[in-house]
N, CA, C and O atoms as a MOPAC input file, in Angstrom:
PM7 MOZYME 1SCF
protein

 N    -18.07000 1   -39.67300 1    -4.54000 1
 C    -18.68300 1   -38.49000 1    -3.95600 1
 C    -18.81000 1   -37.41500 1    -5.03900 1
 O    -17.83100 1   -37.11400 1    -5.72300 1
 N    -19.84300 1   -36.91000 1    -5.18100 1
 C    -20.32300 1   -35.87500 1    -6.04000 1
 C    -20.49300 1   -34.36600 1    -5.81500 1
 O    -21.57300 1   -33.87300 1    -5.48600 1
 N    -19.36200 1   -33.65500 1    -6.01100 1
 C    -19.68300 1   -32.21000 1    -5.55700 1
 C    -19.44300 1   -31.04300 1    -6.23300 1
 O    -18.51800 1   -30.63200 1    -6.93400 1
 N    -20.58100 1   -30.56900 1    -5.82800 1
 C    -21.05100 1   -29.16200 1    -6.42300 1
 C    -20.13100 1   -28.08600 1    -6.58600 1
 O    -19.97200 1   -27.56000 1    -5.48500 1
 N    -19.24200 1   -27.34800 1    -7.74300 1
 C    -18.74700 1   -26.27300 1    -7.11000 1
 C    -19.25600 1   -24.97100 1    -8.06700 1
 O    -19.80100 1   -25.01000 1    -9.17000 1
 N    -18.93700 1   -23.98600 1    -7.36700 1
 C    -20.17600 1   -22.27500 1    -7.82500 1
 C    -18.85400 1   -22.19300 1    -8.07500 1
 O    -17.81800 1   -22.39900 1    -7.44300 1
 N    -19.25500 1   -21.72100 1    -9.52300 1
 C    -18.62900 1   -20.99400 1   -10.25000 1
 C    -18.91400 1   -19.59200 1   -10.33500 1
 O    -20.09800 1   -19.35100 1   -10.57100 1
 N    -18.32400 1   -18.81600 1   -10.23500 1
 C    -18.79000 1   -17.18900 1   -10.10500 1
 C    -18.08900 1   -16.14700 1   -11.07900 1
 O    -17.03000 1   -15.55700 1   -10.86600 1
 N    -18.84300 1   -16.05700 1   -12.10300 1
 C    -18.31700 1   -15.04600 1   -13.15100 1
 C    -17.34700 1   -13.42600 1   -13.07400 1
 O    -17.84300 1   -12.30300 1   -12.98200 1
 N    -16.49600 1   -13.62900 1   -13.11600 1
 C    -15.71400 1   -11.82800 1   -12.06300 1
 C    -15.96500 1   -10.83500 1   -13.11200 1
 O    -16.14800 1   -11.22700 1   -14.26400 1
 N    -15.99400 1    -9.36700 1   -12.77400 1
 C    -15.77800 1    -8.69800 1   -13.29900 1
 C    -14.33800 1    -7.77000 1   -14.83700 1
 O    -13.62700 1    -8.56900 1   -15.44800 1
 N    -14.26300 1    -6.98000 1   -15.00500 1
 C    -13.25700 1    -7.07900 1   -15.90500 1
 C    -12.16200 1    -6.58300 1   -14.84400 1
 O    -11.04300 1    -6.29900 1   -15.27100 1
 N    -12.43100 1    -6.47300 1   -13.54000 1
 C    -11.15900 1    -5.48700 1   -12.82500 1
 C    -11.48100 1    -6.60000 1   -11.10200 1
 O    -12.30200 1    -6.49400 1   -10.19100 1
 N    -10.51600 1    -7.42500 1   -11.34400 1
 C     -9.84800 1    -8.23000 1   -10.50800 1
 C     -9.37400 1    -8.09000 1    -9.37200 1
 O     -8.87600 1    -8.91600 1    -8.60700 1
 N     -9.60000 1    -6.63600 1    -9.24900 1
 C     -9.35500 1    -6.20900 1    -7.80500 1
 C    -10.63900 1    -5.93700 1    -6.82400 1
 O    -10.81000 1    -6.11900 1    -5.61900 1
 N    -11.72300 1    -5.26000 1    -8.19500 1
 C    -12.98200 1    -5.55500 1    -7.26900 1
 C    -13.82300 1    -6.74100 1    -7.32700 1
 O    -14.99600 1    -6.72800 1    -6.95100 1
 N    -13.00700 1    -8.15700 1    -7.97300 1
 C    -13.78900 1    -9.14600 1    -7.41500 1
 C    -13.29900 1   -10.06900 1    -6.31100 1
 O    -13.81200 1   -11.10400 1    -5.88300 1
 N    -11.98500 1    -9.33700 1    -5.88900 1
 C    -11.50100 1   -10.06900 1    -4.57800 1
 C    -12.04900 1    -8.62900 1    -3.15100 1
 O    -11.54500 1    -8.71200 1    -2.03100 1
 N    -12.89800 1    -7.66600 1    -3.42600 1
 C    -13.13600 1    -7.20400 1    -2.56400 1
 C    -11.86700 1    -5.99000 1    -2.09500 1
 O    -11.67800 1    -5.49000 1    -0.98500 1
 N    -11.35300 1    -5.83000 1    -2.99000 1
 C    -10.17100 1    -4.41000 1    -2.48000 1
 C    -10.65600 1    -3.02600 1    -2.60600 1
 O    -10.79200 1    -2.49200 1    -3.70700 1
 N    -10.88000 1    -2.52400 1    -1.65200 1
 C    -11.11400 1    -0.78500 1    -1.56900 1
 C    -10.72600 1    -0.21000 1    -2.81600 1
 O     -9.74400 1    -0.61500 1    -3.43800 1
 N    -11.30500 1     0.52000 1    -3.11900 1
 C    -10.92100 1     1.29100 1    -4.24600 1
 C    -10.33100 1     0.75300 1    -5.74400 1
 O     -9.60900 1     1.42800 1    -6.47700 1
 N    -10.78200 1    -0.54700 1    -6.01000 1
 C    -10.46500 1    -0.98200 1    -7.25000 1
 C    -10.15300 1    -0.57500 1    -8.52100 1
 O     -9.27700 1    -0.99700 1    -9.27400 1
 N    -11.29700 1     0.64600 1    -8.74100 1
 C    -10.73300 1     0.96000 1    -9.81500 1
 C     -9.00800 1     1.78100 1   -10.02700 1
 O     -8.22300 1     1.86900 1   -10.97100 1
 N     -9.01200 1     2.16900 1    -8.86800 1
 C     -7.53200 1     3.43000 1    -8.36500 1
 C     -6.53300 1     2.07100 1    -8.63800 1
 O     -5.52600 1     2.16100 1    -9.34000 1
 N     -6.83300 1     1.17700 1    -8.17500 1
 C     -5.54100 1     0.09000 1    -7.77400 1
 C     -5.63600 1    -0.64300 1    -9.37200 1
 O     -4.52700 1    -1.03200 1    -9.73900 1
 N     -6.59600 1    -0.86400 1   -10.23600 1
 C     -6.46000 1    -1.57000 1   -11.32500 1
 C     -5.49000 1    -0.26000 1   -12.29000 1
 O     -4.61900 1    -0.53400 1   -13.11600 1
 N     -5.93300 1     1.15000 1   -11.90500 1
 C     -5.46900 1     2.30600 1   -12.78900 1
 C     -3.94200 1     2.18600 1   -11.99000 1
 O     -3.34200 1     2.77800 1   -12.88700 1
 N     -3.14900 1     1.95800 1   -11.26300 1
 C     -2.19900 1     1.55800 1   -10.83700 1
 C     -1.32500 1     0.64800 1   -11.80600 1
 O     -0.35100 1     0.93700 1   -12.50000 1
 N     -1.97400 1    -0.49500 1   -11.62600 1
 C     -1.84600 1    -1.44600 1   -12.19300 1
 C     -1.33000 1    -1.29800 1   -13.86000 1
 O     -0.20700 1    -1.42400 1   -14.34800 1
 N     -2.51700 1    -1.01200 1   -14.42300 1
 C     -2.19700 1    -0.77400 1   -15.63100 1
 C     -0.94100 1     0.10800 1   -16.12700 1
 O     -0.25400 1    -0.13100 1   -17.11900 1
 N     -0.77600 1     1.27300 1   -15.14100 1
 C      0.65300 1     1.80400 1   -15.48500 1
 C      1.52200 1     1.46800 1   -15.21100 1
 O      2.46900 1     2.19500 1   -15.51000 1
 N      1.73700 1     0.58100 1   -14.70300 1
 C      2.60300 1    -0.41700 1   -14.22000 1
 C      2.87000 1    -1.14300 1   -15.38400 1
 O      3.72600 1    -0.78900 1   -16.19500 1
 N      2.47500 1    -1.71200 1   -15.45200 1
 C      2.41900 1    -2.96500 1   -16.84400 1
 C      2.54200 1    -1.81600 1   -17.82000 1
 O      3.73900 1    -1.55400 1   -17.93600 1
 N      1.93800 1    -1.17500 1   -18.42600 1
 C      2.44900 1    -0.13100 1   -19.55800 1
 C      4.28300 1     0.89300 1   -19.60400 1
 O      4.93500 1     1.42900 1   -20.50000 1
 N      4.50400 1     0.65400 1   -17.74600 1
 C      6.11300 1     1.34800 1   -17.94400 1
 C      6.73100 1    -0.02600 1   -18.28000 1
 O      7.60800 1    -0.14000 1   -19.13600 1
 N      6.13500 1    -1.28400 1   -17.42200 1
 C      7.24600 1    -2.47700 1   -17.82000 1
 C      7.40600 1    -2.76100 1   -19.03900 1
 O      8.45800 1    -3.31000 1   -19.36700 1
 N      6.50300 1    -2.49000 1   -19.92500 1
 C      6.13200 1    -3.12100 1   -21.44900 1
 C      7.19000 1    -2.00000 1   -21.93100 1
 O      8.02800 1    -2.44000 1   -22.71800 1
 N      7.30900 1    -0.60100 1   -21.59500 1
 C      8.33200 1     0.19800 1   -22.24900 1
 C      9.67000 1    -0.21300 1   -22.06200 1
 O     10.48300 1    -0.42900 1   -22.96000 1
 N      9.86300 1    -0.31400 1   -20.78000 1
 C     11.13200 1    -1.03300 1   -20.50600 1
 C     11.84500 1    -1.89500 1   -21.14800 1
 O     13.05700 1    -1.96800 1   -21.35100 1
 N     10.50600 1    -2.88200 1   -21.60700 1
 C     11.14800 1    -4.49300 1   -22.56000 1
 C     10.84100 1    -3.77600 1   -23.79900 1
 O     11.01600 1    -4.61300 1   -24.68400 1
 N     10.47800 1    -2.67700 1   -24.33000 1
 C     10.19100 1    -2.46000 1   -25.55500 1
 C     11.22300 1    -1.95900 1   -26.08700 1
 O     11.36600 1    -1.95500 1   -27.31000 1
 N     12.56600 1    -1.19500 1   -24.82500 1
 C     13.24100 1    -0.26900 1   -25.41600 1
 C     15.11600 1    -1.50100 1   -24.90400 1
 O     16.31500 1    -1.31900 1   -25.11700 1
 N     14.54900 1    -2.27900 1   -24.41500 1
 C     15.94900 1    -3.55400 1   -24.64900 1
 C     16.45600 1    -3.27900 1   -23.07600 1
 O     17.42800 1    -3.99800 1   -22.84700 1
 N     16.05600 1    -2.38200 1   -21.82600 1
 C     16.58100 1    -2.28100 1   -20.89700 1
 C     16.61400 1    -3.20400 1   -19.86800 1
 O     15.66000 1    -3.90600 1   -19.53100 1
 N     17.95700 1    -3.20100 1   -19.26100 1
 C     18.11500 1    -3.54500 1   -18.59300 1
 C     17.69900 1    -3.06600 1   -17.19400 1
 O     17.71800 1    -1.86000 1   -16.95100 1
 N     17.21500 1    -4.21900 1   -15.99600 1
 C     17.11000 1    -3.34300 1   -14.74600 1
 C     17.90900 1    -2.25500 1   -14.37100 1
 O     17.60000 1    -1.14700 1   -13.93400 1
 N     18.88900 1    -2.72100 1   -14.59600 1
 C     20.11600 1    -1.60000 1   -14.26700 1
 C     19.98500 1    -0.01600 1   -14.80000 1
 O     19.94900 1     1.07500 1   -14.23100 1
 N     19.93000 1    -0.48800 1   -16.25800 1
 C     19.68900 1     0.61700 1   -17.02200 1
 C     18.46800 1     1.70400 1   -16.69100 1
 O     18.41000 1     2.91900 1   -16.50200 1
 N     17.53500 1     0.60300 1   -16.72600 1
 C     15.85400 1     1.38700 1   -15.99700 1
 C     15.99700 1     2.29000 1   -15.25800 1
 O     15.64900 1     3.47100 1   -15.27000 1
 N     16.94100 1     1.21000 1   -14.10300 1
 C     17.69800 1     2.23700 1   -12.62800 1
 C     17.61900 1     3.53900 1   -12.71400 1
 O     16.91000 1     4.34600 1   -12.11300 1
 N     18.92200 1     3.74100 1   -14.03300 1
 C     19.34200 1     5.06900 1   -13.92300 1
 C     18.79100 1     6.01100 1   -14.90600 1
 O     19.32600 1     7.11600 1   -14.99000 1
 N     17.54900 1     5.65400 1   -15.84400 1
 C     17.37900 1     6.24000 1   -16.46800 1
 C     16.06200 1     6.92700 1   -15.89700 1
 O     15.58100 1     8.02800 1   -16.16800 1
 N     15.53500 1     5.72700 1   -14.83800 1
 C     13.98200 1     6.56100 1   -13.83500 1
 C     14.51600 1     7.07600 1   -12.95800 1
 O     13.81400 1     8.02300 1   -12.60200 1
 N     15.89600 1     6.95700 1   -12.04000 1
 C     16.12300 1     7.30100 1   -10.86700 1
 C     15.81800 1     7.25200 1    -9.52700 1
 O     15.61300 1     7.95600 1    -8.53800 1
 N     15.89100 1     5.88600 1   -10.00100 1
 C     15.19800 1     4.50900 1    -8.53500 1
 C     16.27400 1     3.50500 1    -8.44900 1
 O     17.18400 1     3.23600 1    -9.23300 1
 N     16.10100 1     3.24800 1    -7.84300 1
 C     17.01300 1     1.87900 1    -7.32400 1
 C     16.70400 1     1.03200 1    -8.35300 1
 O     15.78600 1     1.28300 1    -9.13400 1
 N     17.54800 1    -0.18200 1    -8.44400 1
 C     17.31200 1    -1.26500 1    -8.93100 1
 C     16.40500 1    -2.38300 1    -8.64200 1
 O     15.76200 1    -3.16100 1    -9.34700 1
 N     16.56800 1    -2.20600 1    -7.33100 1
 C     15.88300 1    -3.46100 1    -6.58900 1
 C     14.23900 1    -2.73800 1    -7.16800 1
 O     13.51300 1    -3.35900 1    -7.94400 1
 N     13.92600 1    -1.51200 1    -6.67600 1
 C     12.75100 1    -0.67700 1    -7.27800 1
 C     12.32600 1    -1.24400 1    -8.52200 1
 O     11.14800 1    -1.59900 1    -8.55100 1
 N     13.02700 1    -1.41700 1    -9.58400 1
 C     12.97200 1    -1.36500 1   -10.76700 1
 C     12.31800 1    -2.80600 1   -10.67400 1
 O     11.16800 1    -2.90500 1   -11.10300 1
 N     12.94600 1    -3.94700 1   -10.14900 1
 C     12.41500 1    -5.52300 1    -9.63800 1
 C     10.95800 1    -5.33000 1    -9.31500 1
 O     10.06100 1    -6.09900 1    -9.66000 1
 N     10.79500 1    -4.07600 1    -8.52600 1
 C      9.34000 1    -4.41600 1    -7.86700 1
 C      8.39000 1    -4.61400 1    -8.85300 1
 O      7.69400 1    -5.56300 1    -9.21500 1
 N      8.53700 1    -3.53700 1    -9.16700 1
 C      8.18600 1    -2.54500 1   -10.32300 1
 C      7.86100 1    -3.37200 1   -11.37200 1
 O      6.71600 1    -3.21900 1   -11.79800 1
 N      8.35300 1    -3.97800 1   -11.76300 1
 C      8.01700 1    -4.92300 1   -13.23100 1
 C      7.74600 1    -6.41000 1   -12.67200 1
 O      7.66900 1    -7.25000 1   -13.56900 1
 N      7.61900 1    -6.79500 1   -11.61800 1
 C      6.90100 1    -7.58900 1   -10.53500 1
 C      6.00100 1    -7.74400 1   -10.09600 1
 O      5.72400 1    -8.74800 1    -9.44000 1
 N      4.94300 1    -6.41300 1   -10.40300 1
 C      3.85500 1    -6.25700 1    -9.99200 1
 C      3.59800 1    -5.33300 1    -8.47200 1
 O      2.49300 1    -4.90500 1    -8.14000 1
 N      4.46600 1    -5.20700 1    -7.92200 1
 C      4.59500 1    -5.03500 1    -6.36500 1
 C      3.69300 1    -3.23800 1    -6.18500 1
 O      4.13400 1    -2.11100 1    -5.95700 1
 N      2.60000 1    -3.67100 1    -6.37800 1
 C      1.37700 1    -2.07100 1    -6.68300 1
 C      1.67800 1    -1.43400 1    -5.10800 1
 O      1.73100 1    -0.20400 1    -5.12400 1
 N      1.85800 1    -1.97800 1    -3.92400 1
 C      1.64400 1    -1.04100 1    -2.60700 1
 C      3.58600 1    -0.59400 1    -2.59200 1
 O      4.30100 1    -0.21400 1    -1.66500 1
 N      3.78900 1    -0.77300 1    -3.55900 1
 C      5.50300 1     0.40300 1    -3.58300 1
 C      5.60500 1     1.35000 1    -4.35800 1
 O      6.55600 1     2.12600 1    -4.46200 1
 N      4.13400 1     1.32500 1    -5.23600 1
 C      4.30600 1     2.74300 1    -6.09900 1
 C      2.68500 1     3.59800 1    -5.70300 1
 O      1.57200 1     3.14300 1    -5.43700 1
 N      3.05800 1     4.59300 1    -5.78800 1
 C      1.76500 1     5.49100 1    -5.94700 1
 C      1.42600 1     6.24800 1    -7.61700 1
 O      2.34700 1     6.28000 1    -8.43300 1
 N      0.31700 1     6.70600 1    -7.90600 1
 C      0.33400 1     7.18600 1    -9.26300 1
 C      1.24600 1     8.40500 1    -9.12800 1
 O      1.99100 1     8.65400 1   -10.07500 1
 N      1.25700 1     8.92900 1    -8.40800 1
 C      2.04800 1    10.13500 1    -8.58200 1
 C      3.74100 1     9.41100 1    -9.14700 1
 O      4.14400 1     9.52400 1   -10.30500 1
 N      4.28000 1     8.91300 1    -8.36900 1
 C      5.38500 1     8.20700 1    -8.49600 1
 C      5.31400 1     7.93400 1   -10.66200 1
 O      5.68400 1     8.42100 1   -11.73000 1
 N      4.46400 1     6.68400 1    -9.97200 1
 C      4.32900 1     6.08900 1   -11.67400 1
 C      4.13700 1     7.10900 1   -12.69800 1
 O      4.32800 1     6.66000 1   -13.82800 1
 N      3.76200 1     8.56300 1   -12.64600 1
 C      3.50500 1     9.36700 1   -13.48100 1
 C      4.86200 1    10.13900 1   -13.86400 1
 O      5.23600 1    10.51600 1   -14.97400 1
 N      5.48000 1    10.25900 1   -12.62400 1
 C      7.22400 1    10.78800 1   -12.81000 1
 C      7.83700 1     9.80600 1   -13.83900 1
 O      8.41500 1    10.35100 1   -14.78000 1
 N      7.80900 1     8.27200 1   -13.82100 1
 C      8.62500 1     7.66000 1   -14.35300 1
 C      8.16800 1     7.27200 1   -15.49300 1
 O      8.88900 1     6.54800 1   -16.18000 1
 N      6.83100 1     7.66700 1   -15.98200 1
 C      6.34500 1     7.75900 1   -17.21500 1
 C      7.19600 1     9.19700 1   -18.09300 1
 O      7.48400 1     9.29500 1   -19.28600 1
 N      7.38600 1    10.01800 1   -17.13600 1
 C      7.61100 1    11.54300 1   -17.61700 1
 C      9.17500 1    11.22900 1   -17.95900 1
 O      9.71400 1    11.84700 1   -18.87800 1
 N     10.02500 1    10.07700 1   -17.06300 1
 C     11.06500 1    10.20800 1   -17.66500 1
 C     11.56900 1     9.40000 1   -18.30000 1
 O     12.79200 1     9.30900 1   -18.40200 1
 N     10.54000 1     8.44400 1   -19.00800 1
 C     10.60500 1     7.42900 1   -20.16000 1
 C     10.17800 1     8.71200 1   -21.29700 1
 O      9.97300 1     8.20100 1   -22.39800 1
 N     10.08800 1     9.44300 1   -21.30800 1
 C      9.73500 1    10.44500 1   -22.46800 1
 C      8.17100 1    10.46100 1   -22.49200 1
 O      7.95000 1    10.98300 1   -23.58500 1
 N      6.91200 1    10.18200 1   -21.90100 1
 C      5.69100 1    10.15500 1   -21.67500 1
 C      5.08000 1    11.20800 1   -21.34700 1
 O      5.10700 1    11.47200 1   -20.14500 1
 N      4.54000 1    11.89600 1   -22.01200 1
 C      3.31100 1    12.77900 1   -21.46800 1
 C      2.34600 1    12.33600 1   -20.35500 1
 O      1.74600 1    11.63500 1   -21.16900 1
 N      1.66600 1    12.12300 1   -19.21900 1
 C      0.60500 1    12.05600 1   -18.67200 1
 C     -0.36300 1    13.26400 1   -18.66100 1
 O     -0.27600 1    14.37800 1   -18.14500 1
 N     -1.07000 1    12.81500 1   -19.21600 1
 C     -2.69500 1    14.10300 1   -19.20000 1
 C     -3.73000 1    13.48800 1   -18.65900 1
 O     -4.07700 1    12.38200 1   -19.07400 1
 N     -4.56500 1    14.31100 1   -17.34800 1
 C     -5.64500 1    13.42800 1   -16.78100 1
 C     -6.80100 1    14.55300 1   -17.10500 1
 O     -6.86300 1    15.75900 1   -17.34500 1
 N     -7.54200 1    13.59800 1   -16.98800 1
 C     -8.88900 1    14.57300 1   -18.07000 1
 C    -10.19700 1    13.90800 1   -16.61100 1
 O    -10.46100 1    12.85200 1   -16.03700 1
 N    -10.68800 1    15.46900 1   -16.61200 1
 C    -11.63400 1    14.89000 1   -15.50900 1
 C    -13.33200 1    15.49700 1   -16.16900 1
 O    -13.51800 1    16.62500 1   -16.62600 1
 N    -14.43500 1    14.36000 1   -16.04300 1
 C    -15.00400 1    14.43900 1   -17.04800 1
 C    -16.52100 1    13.91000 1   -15.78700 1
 O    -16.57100 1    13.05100 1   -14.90600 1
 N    -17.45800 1    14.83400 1   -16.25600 1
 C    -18.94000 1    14.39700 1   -15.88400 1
 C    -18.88600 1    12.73900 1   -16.35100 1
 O    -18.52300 1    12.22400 1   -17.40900 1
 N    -19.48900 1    12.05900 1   -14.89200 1
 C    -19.77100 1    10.26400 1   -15.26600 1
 C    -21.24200 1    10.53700 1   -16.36900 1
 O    -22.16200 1    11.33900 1   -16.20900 1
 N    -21.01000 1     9.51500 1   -17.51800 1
 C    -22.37200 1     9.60200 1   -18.07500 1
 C    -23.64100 1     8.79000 1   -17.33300 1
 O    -23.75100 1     7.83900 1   -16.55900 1
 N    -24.30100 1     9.48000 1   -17.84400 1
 C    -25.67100 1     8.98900 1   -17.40000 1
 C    -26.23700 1     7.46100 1   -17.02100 1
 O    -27.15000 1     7.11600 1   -16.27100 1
 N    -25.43900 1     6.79400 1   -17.73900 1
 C    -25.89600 1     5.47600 1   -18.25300 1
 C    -24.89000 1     4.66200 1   -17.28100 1
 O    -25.04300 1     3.44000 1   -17.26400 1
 N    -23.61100 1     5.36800 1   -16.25800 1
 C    -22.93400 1     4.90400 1   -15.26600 1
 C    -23.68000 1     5.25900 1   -13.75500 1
 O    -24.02600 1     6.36300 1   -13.33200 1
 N    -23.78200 1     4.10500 1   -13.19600 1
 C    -23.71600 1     4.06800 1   -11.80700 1
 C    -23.26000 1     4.76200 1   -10.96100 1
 O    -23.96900 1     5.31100 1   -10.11800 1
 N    -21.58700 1     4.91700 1   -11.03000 1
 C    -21.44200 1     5.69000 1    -9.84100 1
 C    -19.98500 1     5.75800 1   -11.09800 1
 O    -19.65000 1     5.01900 1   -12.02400 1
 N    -19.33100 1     7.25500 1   -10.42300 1
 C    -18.33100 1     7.96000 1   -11.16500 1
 C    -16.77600 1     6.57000 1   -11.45200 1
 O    -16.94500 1     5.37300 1   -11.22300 1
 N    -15.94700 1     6.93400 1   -11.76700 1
 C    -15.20900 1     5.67400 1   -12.15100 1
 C    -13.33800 1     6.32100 1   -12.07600 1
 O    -12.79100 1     7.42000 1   -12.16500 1
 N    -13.11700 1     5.60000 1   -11.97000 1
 C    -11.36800 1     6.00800 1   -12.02300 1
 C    -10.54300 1     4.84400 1   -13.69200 1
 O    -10.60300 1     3.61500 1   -13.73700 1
 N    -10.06800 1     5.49800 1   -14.48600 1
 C     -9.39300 1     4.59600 1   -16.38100 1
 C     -8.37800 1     4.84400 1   -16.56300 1
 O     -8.07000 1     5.93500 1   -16.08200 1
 N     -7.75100 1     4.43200 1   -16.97400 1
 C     -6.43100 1     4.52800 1   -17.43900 1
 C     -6.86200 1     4.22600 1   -19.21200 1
 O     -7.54000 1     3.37500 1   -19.78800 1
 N     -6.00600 1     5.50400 1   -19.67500 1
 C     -6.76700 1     5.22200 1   -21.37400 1
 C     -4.92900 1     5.30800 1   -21.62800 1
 O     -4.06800 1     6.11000 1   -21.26600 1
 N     -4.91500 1     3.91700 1   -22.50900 1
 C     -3.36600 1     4.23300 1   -23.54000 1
 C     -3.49800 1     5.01700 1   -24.93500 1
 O     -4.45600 1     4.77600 1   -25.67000 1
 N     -2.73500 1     5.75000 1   -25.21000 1
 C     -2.85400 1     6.71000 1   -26.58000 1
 C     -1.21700 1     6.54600 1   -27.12600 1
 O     -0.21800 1     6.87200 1   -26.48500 1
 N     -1.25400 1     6.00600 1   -28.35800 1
 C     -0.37700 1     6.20500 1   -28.79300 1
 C      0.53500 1     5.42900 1   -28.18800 1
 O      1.47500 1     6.14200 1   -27.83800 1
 N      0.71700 1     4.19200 1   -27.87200 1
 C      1.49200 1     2.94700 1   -27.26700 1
 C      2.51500 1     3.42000 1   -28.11300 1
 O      2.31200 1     4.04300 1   -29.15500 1
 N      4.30800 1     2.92600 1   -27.36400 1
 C      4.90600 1     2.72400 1   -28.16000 1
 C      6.39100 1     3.94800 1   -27.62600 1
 O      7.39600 1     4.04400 1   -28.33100 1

């Protein structure tokens, strides 16, 4: 038996090719997510340690570097950027011309 299967090319943000509301908000989620976990393993911590140095639970800290995006909000993720030693600056900017419709980014500066 011989069968056909469609292959369908996705976009670069994986949330709007499974159809999730607001994709770009949830990929900009995302990404700070993965950018506090990457600090976390960058700086030798332990969950534990994470714990007490963001001022979350532990189990939190599990989610958290788990992926678990509907337990954090950006606001949240922006506190625990602030108390990894992180600046957050959000810059709100005319969409250019050459975009469709306005957009929600997460830009890294200065990794590390």
């Amino acid at each position: 038996m011989n069968t056909k299967e469609k292959i369908h090319k996705g976009n670069d943000n994986i949330f709007a090719d499974i159809g999730v509301a607001h994709p770009e908000r949830v990929m900009a989620r995302a990404q700070v997510m993965a950018r506090i976990t990457e600090i976390i393993h960058e700086r030798h911590l332990t969950q534990k340690a994470a714990a007490e140095l963001l001022g979350i639970p532990q189990s939190k800290v599990s989610c958290l570097m788990n992926g678990k995006l509907s337990m954090f909000s950006l606001d949240l993720l922006f506190e625990l950027l602030n108390a990894l030693d992180k600046d957050v600056e959000i810059v709100i900017r005319p969409k250019f011309k050459s975009e469709r419709v306005a957009t929600t980014h997460v830009l890294m500066v200065g990794a590390g």
